[in-house]
C-alpha positions as CSV (number, residue, x, y, z in Angstrom):
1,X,-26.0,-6.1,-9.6
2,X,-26.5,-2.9,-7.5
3,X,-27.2,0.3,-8.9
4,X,-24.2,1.7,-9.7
5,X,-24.4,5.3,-9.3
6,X,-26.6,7.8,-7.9
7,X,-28.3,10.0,-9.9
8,X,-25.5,13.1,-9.8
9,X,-22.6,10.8,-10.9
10,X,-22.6,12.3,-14.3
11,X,-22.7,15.6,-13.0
12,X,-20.2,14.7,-10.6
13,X,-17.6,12.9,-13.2
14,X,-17.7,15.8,-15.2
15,X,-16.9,18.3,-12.3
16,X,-13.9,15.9,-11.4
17,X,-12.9,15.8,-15.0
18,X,-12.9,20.2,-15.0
19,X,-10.4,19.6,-12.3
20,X,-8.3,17.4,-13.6
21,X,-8.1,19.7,-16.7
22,X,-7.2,22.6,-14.5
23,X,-4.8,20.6,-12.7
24,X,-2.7,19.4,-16.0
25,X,-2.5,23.4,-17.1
26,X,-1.6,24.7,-13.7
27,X,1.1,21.9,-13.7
28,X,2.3,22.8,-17.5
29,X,2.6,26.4,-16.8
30,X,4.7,25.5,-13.2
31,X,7.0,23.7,-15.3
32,X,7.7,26.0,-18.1
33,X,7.7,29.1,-15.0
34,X,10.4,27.0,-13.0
35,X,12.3,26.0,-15.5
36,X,13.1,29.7,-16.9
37,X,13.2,30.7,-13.2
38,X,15.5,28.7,-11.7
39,X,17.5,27.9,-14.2
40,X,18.2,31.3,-15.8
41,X,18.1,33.3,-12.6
42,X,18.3,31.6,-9.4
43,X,19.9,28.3,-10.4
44,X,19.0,26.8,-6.9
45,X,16.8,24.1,-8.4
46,X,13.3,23.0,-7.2
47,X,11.9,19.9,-5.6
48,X,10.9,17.3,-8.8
49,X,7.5,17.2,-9.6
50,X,5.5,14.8,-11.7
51,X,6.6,14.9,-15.2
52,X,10.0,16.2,-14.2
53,X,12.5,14.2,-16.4
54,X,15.9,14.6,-13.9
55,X,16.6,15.7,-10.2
56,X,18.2,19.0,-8.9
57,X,21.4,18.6,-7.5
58,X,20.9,21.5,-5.5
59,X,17.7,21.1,-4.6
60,X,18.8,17.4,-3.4
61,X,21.8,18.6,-1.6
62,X,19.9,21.2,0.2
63,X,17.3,18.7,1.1
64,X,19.8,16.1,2.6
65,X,21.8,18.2,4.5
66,X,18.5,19.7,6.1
67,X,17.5,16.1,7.3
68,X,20.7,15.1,8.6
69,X,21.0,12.6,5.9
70,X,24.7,13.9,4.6
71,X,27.0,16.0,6.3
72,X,27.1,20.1,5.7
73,X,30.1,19.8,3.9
74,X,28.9,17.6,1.7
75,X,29.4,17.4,-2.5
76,X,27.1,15.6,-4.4
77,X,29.1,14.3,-7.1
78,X,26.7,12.1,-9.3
79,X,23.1,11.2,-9.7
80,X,22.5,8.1,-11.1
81,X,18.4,7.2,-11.8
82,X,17.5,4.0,-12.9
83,X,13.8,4.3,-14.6
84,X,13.5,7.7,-14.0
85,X,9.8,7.9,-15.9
86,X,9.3,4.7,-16.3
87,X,5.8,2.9,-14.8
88,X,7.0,0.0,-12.5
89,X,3.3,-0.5,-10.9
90,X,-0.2,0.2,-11.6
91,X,-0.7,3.8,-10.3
92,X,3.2,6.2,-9.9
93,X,6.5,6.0,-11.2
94,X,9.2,4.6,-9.5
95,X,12.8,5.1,-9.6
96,X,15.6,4.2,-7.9
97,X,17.8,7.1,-7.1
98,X,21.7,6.1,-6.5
99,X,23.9,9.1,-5.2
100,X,27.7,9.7,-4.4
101,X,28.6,12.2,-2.5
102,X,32.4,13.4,-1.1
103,X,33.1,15.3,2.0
104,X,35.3,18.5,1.9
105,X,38.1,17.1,4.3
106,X,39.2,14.3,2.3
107,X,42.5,14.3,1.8
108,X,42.7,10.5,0.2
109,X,44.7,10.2,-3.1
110,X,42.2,7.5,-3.9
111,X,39.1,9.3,-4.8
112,X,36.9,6.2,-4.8
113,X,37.5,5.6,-1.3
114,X,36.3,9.1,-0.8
115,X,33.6,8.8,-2.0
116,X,30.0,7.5,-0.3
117,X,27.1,6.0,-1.5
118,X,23.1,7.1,-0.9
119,X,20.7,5.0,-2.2
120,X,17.1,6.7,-2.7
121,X,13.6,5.7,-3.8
122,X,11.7,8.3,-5.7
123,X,8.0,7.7,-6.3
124,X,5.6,10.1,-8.6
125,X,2.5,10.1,-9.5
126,X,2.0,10.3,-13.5
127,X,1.6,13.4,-15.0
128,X,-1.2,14.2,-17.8
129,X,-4.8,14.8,-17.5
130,X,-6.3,11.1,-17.5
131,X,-3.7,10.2,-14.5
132,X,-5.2,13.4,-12.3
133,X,-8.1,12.1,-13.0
134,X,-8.0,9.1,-11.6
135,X,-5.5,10.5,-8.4
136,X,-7.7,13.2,-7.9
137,X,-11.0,10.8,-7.6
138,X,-8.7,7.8,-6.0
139,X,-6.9,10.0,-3.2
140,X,-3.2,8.4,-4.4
141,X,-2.0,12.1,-2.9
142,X,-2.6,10.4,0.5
143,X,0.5,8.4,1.1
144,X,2.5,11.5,0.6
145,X,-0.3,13.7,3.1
146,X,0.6,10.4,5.1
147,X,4.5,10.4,5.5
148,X,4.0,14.3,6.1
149,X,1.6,13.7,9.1
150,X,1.5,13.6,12.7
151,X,0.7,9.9,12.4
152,X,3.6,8.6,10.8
153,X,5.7,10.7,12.7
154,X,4.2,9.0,15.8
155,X,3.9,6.0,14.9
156,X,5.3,3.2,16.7
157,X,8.0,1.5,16.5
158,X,10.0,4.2,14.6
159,X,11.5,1.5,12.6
160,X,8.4,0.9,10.9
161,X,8.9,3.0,7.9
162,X,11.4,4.3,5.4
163,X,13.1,7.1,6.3
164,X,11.2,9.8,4.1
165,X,13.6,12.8,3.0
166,X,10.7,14.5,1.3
167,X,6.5,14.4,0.9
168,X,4.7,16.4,-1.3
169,X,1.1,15.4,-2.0
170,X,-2.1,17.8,-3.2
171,X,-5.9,16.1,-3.9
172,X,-6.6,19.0,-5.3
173,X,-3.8,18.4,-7.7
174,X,-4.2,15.1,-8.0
175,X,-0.2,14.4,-7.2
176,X,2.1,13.6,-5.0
177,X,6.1,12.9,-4.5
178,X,7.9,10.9,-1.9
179,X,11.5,11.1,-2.1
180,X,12.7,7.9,0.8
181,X,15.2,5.5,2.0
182,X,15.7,2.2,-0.2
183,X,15.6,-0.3,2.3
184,X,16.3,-3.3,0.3
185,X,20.0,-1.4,0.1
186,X,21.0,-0.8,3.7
187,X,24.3,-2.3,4.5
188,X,25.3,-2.8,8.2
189,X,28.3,-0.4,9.3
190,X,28.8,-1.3,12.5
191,X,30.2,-4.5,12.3
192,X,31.8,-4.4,8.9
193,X,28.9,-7.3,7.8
194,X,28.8,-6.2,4.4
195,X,26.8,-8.4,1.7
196,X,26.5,-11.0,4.4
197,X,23.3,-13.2,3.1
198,X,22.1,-13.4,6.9
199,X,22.3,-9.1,7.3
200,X,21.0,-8.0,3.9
201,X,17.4,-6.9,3.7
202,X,14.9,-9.4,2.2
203,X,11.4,-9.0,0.6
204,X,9.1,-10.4,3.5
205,X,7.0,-12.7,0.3
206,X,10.4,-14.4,0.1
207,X,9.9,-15.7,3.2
208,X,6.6,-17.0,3.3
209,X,7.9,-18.6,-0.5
210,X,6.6,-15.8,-3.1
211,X,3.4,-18.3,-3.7
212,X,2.7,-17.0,-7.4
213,X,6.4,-16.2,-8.5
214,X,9.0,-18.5,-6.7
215,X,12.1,-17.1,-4.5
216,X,15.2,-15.9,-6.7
217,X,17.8,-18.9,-6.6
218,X,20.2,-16.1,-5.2
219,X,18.3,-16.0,-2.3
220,X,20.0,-18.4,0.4
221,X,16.5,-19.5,2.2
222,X,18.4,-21.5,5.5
223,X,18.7,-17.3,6.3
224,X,15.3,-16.5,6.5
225,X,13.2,-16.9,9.8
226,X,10.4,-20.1,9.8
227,X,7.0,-18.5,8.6
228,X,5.3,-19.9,11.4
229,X,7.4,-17.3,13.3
230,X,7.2,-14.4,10.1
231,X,3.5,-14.6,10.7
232,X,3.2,-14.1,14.3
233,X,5.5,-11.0,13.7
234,X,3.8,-9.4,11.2
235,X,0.4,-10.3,13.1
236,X,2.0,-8.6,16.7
237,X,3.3,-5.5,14.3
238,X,-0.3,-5.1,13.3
239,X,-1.1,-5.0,16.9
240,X,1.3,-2.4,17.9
241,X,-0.1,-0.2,14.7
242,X,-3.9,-1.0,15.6
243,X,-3.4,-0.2,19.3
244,X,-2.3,3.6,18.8
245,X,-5.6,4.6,17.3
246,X,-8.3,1.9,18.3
247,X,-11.7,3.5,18.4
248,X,-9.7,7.0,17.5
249,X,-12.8,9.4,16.4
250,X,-10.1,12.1,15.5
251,X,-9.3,10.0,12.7
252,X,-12.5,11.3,11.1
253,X,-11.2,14.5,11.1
254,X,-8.3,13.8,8.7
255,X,-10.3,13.8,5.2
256,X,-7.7,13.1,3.1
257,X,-7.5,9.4,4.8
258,X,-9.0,7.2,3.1
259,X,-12.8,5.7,4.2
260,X,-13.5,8.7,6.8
261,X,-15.3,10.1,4.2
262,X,-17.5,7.0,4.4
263,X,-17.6,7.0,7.9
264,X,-19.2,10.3,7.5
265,X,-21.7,9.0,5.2
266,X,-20.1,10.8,2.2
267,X,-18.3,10.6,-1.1
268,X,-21.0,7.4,-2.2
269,X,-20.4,7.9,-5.7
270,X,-17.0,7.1,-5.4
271,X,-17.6,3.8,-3.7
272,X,-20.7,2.9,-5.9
273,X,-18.5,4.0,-9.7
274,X,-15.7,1.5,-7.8
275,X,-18.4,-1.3,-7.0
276,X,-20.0,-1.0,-10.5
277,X,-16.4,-1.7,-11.9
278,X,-15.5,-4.6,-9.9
279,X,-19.4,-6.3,-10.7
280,X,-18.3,-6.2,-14.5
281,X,-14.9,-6.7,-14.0
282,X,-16.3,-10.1,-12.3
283,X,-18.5,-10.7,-15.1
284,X,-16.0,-10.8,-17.7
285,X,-13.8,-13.2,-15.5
286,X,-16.8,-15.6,-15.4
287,X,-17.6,-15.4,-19.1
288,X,-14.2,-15.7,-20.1
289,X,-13.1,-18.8,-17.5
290,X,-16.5,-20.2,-18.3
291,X,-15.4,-20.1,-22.3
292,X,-11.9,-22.1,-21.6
293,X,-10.2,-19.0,-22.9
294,X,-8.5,-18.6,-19.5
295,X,-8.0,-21.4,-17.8
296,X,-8.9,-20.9,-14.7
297,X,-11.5,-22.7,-12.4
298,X,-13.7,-21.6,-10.1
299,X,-15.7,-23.7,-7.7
300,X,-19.4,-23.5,-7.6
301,X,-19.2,-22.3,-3.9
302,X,-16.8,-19.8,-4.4
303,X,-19.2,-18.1,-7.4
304,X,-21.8,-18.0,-5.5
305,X,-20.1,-16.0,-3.0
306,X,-19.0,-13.5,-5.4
307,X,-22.4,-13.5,-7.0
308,X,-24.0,-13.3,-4.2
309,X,-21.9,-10.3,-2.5
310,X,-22.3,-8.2,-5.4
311,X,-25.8,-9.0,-5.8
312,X,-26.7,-7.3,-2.3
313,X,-23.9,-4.6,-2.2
314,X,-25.3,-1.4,-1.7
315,X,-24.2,1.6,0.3
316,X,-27.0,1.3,2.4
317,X,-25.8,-1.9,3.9
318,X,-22.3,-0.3,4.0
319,X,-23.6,2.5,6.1
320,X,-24.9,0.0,8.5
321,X,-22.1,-1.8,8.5
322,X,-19.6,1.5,8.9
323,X,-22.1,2.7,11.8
324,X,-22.3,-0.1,13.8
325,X,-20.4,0.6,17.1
326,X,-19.6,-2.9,18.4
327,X,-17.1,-3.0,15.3
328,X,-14.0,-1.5,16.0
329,X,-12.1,0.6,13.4
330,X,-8.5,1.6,13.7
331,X,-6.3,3.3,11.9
332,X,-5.0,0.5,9.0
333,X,-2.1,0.2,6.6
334,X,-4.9,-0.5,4.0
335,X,-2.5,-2.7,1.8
336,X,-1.1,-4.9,4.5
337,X,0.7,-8.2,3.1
338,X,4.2,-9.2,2.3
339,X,5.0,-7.9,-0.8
340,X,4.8,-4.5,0.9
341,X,6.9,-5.1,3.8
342,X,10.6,-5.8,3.9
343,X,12.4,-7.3,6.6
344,X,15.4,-5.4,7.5
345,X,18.4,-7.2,9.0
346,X,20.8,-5.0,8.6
347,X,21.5,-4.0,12.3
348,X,21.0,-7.4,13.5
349,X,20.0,-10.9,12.0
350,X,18.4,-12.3,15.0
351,X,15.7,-9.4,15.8
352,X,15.4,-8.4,12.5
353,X,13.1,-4.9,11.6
354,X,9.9,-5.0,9.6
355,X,9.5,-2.1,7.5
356,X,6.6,-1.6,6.2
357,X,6.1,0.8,2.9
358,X,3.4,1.5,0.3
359,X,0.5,3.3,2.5
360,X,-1.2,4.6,-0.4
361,X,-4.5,3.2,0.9
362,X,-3.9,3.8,4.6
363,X,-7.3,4.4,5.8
364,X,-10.1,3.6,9.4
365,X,-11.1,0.2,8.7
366,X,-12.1,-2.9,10.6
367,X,-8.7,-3.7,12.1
368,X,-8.2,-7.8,11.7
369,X,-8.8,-6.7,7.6
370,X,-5.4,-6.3,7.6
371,X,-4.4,-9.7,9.3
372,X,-6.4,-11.6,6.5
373,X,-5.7,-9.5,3.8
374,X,-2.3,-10.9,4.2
375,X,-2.9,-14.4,5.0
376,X,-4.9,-14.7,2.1
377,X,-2.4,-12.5,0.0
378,X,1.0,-14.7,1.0
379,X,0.5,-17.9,3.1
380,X,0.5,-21.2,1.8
381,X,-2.9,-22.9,2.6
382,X,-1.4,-25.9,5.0
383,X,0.4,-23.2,7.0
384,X,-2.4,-20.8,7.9
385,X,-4.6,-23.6,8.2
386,X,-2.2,-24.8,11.3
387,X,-1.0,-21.5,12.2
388,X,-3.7,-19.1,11.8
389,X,-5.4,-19.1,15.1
390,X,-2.2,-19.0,16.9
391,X,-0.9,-15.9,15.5
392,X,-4.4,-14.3,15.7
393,X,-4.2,-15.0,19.6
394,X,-0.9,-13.3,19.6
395,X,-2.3,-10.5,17.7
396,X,-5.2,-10.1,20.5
397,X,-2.9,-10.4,23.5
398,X,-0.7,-8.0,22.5
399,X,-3.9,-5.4,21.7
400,X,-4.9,-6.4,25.1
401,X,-1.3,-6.1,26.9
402,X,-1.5,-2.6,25.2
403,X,-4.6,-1.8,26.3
404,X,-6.5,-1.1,23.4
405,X,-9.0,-3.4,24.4
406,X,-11.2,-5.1,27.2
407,X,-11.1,-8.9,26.9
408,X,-15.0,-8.4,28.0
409,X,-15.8,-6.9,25.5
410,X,-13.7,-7.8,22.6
411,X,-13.5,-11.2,23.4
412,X,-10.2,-13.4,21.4
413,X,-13.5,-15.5,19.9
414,X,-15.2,-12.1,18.6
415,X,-11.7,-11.1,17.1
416,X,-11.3,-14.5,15.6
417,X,-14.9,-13.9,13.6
418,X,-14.3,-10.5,12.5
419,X,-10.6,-12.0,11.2
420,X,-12.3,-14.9,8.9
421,X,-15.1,-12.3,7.8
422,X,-13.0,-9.2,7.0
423,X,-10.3,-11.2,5.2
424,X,-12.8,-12.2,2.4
425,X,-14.4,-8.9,2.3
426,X,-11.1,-7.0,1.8
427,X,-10.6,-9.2,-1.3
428,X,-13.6,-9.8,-2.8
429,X,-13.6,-7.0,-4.9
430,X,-10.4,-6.9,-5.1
431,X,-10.2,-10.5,-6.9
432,X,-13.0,-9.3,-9.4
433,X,-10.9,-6.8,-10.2
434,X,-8.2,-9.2,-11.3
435,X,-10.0,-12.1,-12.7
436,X,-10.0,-9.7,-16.0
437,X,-7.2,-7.2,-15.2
438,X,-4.9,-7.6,-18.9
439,X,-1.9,-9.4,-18.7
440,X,-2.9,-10.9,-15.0
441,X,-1.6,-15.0,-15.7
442,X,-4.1,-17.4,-15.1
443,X,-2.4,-19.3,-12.5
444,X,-1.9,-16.3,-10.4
445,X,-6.2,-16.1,-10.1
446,X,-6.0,-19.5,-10.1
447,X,-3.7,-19.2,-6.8
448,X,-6.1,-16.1,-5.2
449,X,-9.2,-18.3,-5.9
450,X,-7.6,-21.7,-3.9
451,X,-6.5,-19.3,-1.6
452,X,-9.9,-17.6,-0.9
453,X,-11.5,-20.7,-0.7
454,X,-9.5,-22.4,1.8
455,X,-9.9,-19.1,4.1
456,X,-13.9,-19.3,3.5
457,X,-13.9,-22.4,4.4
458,X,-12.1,-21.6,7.8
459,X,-14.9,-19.7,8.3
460,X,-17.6,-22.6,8.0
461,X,-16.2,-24.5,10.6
462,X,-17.5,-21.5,12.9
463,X,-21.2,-22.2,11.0
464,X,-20.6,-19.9,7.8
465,X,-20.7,-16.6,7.1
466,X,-22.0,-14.1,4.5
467,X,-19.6,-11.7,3.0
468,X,-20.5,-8.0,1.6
469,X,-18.7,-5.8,-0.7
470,X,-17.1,-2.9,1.5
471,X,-13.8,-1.8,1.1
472,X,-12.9,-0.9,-2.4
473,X,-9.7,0.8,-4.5
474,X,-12.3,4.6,-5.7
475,X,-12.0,4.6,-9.4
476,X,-14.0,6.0,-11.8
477,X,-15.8,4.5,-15.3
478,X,-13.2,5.7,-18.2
479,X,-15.6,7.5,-19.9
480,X,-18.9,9.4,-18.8
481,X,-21.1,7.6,-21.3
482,X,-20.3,4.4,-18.5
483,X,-22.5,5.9,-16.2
């Protein structure tokens, strides 16, 4: 195992654990200020921020009405939040936000034909000290930085993401909130379509057969598109995305994306407290498989990959690897695979959209990462064992019809290699990481393991290849006395 931190980690958990502190009393004494304020005096309301138990209704209308979202004579008549603080996830709070609204020049006698409907997702970051703390030193605040930016806002094609009404996100803070369309409830208007099965938004991991949990029995499957062909979408989406900023050195002017830091040689503590974890993390996963009291099993191949990747990680070797120039990097979704991409079919069933959400890690990175992040993440092993290669051609063509790249020097075979190398890379840590996560069900590792496997041993048929630990989630130990 690597050394896990250098020698000012203490020194620096402790100065991130001041600013948390600070953080959690600024964020106390904004609450208590606002709520006197606007409540007893101004009574305009304020945008929600974490902690905030409800939504101000003028705050909201104001906000919608700016974006175009509801008309200027609009009434918001109800707010209805369903898990309004609750934790659905690992990290933020999300709640679905369900609105009704009426229009002054109605003149119906029946009011519920008056009325329209706005359906909203609301994502938070926790509030408390502990949570800021791990923000603060994870950069959540950068989805929210994200949606605010120049490169969402350019991003092509412009049905890629979510409509987002309103961003809010502070590292400094160590919070963030993203008030934004909920796709899954977009209903076509044009045609009158309504709860057709063939026009409603689907989860893309429906598609590809949701490997670990099944497809609902209400989802009518003979609607969905073949995954031969879901895969070489989501491979020539990638494309489009990766071709807008291949080789883009300003990205390493944006600080608050994820890995520049890296790029710039900085913020090694971060990675190294993250590497640390994942080492024991993997450990424990051994040691408890290994004791048959979770049954799981893990080939001797596929430990020795793990043991030996951790056994060489070190930031030196990351540097290399990050300063190498005959590796491209590009600007990456950082999370890329099905269960964070919906395919919207609501303006047509045929040439459905694929909306992608969740950019909380968006980040530079090794572009094909990405591509076998989620082939590893989604796709049964029989289909990207046939199917792989081909949509990985498509993916290359389309960089090259872009003109991202020159097929002399990033030849489809050197794409192909960097797609069966960075695939494993992008989840080997993660997978340590939830071999001993609580609650995590055996035969969902036991799926990621097969699953990793099979990919690896794509990868010997070009001769082999050895794997490092690079990209990580940054997290710190829970206590100082871990370091």
């Amino acid at each position: 195992m690597p050394a896990h931190s250098t020698i000012t980690s203490p020194a620096t958990y402790r100065y991130y654990s001041l600013q948390a502190a600070i953080a959690q009393a600024y964020a106390t004494c904004r609450r208590h200020l606002l709520s006197v304020l606007f409540a007893s005096i101004l009574g305009l309301g304020h945008a929600p921020y974490p902690g905030d138990t409800e939504i101000s209704v003028p705050w909201l209308t104001k906000t919608l009405k700016a974006s175009g979202t509801i008309p200027a004579d609009a009434t918001i008549t109800s707010i209805e939040c369903t898990g309004l603080d609750g934790n659905r996830g690992l990290v933020g709070v999300m709640t679905r936000v369900h609105i009704v609204y009426v229009q002054a020049e109605s003149t119906s006698k029946n009011s519920a034909q008056d009325s329209h409907h706005l359906h909203l997702i609301l994502k938070k970051s926790k509030d408390g000290r502990l949570p800021r703390l791990g923000n603060i030193i994870s950069g959540q605040a950068r989805e929210a930085i994200f949606y605010s930016s120049n490169l969402a806002k350019e991003l092509m094609p412009k049905t890629l993401l979510s409509q987002v009404h309103y961003a809010q996100g502070s590292t400094l803070l160590g919070e963030y909130v993203i008030l934004m369309d909920d796709i899954k409830q977009r209903r076509d208007k044009g045609d009158n379509a309504g709860d057709d099965a063939s026009r409603l938004p689907i989860d893309v991991n429906f598609v590809f057969g949701n490997q670990i949990w099944g497809v609902p029995p209400t989802i009518d499957r003979s609607t969905l598109p073949s995954t031969d062909k879901m895969l070489e979408q989501l491979f020539i989406t990638a494309a489009e995305i990766h071709a807008q900023h291949w080789n883009d050195s300003r990205l390493m002017q944006l600080g608050w994306l994820k890995t520049a830091a890296w790029y710039q040689g900085r913020n090694r503590t971060r990675w190294e407290w993250s590497v640390f974890a994942g080492a024991n993390a993997w450990a424990l996963g051994k040691a408890n498989a290994a004791s048959g009291e979770y049954p799981v099993k893990y080939s001797d191949k596929f430990i020795k990959i793990m043991d030996d990747a951790f056994s060489r990680a070190s930031w030196e070797r990351l540097q290399a690897r990050l300063q190498d120039r005959t590796i491209p990097f590009t600007l990456s979704h950082g999370d890329y695979h099905a269960a964070n991409m919906i395919l919207d079919r609501s303006r047509s069933s045929t040439t459905p959209d694929l909306v992608i959400y969740d950019w909380s890690e968006v980040c530079i990175w090794e572009p094909t990462t990405d591509l076998g992040q989620t082939v590893i993440s989604d796709v049964a092993i029989p289909v990207f064992q046939a199917q792989a290669r081909t949509a990985l051609q498509k993916y290359w063509e389309r960089l090259v019809e872009l003109g991202a790249v020159n097929p002399s020097e990033y030849s489809l075979e050197t794409c192909w290699k960097s797609f069966l190398r960075s695939g494993v890379e992008k989840w080997l840590w993660v997978f340590a990481i939830l071999c001993s996560y609580p609650g995590m069900p055996a035969p969902g590792i036991q799926y990621f393991h097969d699953q990793m496997l099979a990919f690896i041993e794509l990868g010997e048929k070009e001769g082999g290849i050895a794997y490092d630990i690079t990209t990580v989630i940054c997290f710190a130990p829970k206590t100082s006395s871990q370091l």
